[in-house]
C-alpha positions in Angstrom: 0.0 0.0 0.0 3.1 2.5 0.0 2.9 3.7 -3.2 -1.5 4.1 -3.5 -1.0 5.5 0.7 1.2 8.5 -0.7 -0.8 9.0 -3.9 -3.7 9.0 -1.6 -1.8 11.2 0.6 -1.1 13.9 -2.2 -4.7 13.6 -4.0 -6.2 13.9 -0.7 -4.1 17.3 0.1 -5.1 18.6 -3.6 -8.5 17.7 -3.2 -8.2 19.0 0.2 -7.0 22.6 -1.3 -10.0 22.0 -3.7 -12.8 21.9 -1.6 -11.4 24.8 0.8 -10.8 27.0 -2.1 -14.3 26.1 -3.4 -15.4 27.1 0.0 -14.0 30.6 -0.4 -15.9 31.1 -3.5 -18.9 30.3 -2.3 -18.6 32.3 0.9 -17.7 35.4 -0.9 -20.1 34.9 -3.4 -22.5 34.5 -1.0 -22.6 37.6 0.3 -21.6 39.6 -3.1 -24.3 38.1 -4.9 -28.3 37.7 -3.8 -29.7 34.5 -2.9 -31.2 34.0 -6.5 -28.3 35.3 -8.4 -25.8 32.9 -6.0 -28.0 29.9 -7.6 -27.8 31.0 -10.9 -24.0 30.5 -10.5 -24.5 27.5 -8.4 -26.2 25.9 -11.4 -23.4 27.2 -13.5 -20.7 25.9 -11.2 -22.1 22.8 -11.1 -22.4 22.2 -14.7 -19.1 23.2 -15.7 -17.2 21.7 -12.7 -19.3 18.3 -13.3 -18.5 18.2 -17.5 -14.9 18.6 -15.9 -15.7 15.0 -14.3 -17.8 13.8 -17.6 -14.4 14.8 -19.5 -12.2 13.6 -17.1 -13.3 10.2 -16.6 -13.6 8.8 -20.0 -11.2 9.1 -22.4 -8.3 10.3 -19.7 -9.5 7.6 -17.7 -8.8 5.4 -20.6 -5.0 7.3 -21.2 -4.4 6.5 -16.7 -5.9 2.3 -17.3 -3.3 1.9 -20.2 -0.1 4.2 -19.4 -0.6 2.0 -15.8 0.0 -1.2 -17.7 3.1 -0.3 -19.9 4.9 3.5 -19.2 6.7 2.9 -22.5 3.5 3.6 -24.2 3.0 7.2 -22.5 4.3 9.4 -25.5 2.4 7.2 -27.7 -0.9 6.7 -25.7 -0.9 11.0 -24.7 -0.7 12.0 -28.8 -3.7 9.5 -29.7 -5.6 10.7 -27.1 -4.9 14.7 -27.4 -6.5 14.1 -30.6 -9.6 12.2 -29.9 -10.2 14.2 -26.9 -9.7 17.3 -28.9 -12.6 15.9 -31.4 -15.1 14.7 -28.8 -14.8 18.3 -26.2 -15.3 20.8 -29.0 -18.7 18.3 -29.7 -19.3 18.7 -25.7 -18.9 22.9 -26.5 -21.2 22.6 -29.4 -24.2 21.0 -28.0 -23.7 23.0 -24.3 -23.7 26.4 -26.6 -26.5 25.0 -28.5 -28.8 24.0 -25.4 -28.5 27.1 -23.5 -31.1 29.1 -24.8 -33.4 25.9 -24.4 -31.8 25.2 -20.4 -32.8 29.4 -19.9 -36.5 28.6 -20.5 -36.6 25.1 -18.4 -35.1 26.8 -15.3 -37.4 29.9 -15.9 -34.2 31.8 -15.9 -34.5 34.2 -19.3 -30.7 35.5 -18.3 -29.3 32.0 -17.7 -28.3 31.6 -21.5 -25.9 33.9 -22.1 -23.9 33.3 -18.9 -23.8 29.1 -20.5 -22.9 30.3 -23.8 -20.0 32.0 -22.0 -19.0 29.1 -19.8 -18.9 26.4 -22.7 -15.6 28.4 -23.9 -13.9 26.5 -20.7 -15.0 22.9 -21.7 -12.2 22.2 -24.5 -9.6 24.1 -22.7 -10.2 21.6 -19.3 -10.2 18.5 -21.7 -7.0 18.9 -22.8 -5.6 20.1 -19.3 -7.5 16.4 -18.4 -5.4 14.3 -20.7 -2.2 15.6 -19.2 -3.3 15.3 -15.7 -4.2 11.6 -16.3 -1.1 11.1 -18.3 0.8 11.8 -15.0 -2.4 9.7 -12.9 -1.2 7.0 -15.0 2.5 6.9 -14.7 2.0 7.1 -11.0 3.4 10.6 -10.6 0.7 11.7 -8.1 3.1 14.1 -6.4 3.5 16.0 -10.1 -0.4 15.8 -10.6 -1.2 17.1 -7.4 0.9 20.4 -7.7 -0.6 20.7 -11.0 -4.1 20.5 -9.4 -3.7 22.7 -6.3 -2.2 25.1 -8.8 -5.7 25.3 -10.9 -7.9 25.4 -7.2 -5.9 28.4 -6.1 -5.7 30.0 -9.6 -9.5 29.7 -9.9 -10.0 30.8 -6.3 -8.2 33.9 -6.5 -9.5 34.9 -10.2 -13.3 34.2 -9.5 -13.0 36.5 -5.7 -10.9 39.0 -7.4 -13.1 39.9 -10.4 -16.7 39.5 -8.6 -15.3 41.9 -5.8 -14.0 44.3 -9.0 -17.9 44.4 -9.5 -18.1 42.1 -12.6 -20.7 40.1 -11.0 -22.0 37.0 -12.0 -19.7 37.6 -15.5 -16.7 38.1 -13.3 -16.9 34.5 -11.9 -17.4 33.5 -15.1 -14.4 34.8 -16.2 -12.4 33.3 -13.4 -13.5 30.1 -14.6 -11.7 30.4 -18.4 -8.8 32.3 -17.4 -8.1 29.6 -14.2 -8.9 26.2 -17.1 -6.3 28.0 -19.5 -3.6 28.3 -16.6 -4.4 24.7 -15.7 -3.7 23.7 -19.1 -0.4 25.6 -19.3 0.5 24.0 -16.2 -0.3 20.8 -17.3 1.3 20.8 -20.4 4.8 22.0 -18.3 4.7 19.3 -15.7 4.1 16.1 -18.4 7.6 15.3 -20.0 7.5 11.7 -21.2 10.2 9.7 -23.5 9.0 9.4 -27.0 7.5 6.2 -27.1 9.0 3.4 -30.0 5.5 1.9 -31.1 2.6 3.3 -32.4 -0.6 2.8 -30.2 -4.0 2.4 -32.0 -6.5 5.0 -31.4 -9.1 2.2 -31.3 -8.2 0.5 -28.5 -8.3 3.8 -26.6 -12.2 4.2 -28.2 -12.6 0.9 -26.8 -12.2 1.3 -23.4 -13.1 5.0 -23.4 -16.7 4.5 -24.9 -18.1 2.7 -22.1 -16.2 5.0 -19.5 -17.6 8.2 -21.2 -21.3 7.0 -20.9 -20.8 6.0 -17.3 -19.2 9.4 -16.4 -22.2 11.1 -18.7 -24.7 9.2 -16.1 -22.6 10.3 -13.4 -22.5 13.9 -14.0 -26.7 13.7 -14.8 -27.3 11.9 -11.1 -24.3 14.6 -9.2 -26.3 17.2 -10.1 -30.3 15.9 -10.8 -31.0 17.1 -7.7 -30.1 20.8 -7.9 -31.7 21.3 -11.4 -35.1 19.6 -10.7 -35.3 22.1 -7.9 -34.4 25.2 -10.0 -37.4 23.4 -12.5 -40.1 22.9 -9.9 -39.2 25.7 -7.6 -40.3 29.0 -9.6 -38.7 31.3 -7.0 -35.0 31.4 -7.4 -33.8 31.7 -3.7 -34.2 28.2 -3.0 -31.7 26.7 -5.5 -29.6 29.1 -3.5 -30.1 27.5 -0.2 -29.8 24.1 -1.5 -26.3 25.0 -3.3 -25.2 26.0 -0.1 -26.0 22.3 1.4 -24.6 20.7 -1.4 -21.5 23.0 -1.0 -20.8 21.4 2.5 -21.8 18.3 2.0 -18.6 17.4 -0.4 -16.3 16.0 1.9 -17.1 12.4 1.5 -17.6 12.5 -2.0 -14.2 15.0 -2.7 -12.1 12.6 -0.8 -13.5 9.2 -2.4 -13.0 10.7 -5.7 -9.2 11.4 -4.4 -8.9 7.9 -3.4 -10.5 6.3 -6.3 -8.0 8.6 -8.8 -5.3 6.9 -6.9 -6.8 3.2 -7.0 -7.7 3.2 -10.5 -3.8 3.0 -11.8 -3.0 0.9 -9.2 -6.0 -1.7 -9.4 -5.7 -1.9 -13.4 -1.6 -2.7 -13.0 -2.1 -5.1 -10.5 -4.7 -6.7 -12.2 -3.7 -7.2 -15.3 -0.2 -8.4 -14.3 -2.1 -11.1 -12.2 -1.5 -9.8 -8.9 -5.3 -10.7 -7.0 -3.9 -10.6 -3.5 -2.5 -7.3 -4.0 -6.0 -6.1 -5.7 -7.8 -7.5 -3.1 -5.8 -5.8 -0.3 -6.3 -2.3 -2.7 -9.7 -3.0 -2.1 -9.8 -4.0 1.3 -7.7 -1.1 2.9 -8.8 1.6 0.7 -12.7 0.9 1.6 -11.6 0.7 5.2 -9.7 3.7 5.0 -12.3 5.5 3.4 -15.1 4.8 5.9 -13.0 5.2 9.1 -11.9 8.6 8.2 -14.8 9.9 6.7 -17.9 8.0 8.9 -17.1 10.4 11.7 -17.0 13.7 9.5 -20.4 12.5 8.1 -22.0 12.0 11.8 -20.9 15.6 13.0 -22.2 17.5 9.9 -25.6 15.6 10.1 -25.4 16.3 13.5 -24.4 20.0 13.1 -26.3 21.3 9.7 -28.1 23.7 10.9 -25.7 25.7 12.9 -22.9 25.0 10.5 -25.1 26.7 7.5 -25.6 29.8 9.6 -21.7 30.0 10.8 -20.5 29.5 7.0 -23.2 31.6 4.8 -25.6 34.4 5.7 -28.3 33.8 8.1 -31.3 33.0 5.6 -29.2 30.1 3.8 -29.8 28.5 7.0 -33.1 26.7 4.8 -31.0 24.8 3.5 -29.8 22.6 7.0 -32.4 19.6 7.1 -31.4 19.1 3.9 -27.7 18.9 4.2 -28.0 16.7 7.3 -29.7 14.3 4.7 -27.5 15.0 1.8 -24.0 14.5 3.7 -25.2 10.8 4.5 -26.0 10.4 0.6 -22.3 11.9 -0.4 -20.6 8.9 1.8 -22.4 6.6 0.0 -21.7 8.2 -3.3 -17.8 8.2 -2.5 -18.2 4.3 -1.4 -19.9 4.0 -4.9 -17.5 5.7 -6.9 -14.6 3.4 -5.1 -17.2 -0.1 -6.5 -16.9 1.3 -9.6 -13.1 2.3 -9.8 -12.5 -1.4 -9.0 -15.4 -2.4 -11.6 -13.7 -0.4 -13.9 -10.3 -0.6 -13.0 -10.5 -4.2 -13.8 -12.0 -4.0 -17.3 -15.7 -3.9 -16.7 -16.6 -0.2 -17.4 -20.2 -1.2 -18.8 -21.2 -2.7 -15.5 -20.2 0.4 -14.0 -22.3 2.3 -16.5 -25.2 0.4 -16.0 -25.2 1.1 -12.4 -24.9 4.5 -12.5 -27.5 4.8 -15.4 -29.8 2.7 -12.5 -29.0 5.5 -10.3 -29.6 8.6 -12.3 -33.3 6.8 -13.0 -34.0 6.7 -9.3 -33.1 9.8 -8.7 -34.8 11.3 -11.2 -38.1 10.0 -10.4 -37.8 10.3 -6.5 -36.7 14.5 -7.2 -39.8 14.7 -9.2 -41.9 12.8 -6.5 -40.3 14.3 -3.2 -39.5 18.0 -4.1 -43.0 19.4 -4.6 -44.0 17.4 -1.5 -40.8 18.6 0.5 -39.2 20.7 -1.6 -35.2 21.0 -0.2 -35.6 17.7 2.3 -37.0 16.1 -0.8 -33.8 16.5 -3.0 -31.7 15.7 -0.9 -33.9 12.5 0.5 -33.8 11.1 -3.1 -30.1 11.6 -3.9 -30.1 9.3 -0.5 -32.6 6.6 -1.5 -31.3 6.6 -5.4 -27.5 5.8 -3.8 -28.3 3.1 -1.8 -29.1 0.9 -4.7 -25.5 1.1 -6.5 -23.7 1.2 -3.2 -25.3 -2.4 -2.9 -25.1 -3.7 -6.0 -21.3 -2.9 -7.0 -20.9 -4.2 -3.6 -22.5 -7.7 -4.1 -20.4 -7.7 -7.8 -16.4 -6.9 -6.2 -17.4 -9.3 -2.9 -18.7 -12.1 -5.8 -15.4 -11.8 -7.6 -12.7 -10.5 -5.2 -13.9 -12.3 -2.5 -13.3 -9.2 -0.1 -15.1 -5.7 0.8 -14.5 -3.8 4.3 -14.5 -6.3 7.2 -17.9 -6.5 9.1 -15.8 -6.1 12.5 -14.5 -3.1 11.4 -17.4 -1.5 9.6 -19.6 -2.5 13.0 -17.2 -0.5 15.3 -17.1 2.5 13.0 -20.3 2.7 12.7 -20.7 2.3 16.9 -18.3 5.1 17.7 -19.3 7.5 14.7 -23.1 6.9 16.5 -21.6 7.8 19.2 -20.3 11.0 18.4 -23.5 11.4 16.5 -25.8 11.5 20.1 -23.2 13.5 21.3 -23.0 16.2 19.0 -27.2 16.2 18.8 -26.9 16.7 22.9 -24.5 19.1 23.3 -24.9 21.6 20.5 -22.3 24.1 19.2 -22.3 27.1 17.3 -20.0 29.9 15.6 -16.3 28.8 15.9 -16.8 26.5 18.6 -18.2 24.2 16.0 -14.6 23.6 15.1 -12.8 23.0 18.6 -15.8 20.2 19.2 -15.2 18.5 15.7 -12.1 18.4 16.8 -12.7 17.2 20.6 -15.3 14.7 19.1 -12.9 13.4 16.1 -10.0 12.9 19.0 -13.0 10.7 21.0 -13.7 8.6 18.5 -9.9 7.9 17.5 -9.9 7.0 21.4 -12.9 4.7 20.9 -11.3 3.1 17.9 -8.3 2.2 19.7 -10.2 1.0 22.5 -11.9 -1.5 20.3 -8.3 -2.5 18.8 -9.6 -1.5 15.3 -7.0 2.0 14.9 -3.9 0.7 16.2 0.2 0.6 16.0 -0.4 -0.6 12.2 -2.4 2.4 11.4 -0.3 4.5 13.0 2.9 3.3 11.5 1.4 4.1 8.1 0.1 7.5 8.8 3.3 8.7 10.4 5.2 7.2 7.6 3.0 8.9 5.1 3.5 12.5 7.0 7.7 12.3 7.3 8.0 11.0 3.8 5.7 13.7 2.7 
């Protein structure tokens, strides 16, 4: 596990630099921008940040699975795959630019069409910054990709704040978003030296694997964001999408640091794999869904526990709405990131139309429960079927790596998270906190349930070892 524990390491810190830089721009936006203006951008946000993941998991995806298996191939496998990707984004631009007038009148949102026409300029700049991200995924360099990724985050952070506080307004952020995906690529481009490669590589075999992949991340990106544009369809008034944004804002932990984990296991599962090395793919599995739940179970029971009052410390006091909801929501992300770790595996190991299929299952459920629940509880409701519509993958791709690994999370284990992070739970609900005290009784809490943890003998020397060698080699 030393080489996927310091990849995860590095993602984790660049996804970690994400999601507090994503935090800024909401915050300031938040109080630049009105309510209904803030989910206007929210919607925008989400769709260009989410055909980010739709271009970044299928045909780079494809470039990370293959460069894994032979590094000779890099050179080779990067050229072939600049081009296609090049072909399929500026499709992606095409049919976003074309739709916008179209999405302005479902949303009831006559302005919303010029500000997409806008934002479709960054989608074939970020697909080309994506192959050369994966490229270094691929070749294991996770140390090179996350400096390349922090590097964007902090880019667009500072870009997006600086022009909305000139007073460019919602175009401002807009802005922020090209001129931060042109930098990424830049940087991207700088950081990915690779030897010419010797032997052609067919662009077909790329198609091949990519096809599949691209239609799964297409149904992921629909069910991510389902949720937040059935509400801005059903709900007329445009504060409310607002709200919600802001619940789905702090409700990305889980998923941010699954998707981290899953970028690192993907390389590593398809290498092992395909050289033959099941007990090594089994203990991937094993100890990254472990890791995943011990660390992130607790973070999920204290937000749930906190929404409310976490809301009205983070945004302005009428986004406070939006708290039942992400106490519901933040359980749904931590089964999202265990279902994007199933399907890394899934995929990882050459079955990306199983993958697909799931996810397609997913965005289906979801669909239907948002247009059951929201008009009968509007916020509560979106975010009760992004729960209900998770927990049928999460179960599935479970049954199908147990059925052919032979291994998941060990029930002792899962049992005595899920005990302590209960615990901390009732706690939390008892003795409410508020303002920056929030943060000294996360942290209190967190510390108890390490204690509980190693009480039970299930966080121990082992764990230890590996985190502290983890910190002094990083």
């Amino acid at each position: 596990m030393d080489t996927v524990g310091k990849g995860t390491f590095y993602l984790l810190l660049a996804h970690g630099v994400s999601l507090a830089t994503g935090y800024v721009i909401h915050v300031v936006l938040s109080r630049y921008l009105t309510p209904a203006l803030y989910g206007t951008f929210g919607i925008l946000f989400s769709l260009t940040a989410n055909i980010g993941v739709l271009i970044l998991s299928g045909l780079p995806n494809t470039v990370s699975k293959y460069v894994a298996e032979d590094y000779s191939q890099a050179s080779a496998i990067k050229n072939e795959a600049l081009k296609l990707q090049a072909v399929f984004s500026l499709g992606v631009f095409f049919l976003y630019f074309s739709l916008a007038e179209a999405a302005g009148r479902l949303f009831h949102d006559a302005g919303l069409a010029r500000y997409l026409r806008l934002s479709a300029t960054i989608i074939p700049v970020f697909a080309l910054y994506s192959i050369f991200i994966n490229l270094l995924n691929g070749l294991r360099q996770f140390k090179m990709q996350s400096v390349a990724i922090i590097a964007h985050q902090l880019i667009r952070m500072t870009a997006i704040v600086a022009f909305v506080a000139m007073g460019f307004s919602l175009g401002g952020a807009i802005a922020g978003l090209i001129f931060s995906a042109l930098s990424g690529l830049m940087i991207g481009w700088a950081l990915c030296r690779v030897e010419p490669s010797h032997r052609p590589f067919q662009a077909t075999k790329l198609l091949k694997f990519a096809v599949p992949s691209t239609l799964f991340a297409c149904t992921n990106v629909l069910f991510m964001n389902i949720d937040l544009l059935c509400i801005k369809a059903l709900i007329v008034e445009g504060a409310p999408t607002g709200f919600y944004m802001a619940a789905r804002v702090l409700s990305q932990p889980p998923s941010l640091a699954g998707i981290a984990l899953a970028v690192v296991l993907y390389p590593s599962v398809s290498r092992s794999y395909a050289s033959g090395e099941i007990l090594q793919t089994r203990q991937y599995i094993r100890q990254s869904l472990r890791y995943l739940l011990l660390f992130l179970t607790p973070v999920t029971a204290l937000i749930g526990a906190t929404s409310e009052n976490l809301i009205r410390w983070i945004y302005p006091e009428e986004f406070s709405q939006g708290g039942k909801a992400l106490g519901i929501l933040i359980v749904g992300q931590l089964l999202f990131a265990c279902f994007v770790l199933l399907v890394t595996v899934i995929s990882g190991t050459g079955y990306p139309q199983i993958s697909m299929l799931l996810a397609l299952l997913m965005l289906v459920l979801s669909l239907l429960l948002n247009l059951r629940l929201i008009p009968l509880y509007q916020l509560v409701g979106a975010a009760l079927a992004t729960l209900l519509a998770t927990l049928p993958g999460v179960a599935m791709g479970g049954i199908y790596v147990y059925r052919k690994f032979r291994t998941l999370i060990p029930l002792r284990s899962l049992i005595k998270i899920l005990i302590a992070s209960g615990i901390l739970y009732i706690l939390a609900v008892k003795y409410p906190a508020s303002g920056t005290t929030l943060l000294v009784q996360y942290a209190g809490f967190f510390g108890l349930y390490l204690l509980l943890l190693f009480l039970s003998w299930e966080f121990g020397a082992e764990d230890f070892k590996q985190l502290k060698g983890l910190l002094s080699a990083n």
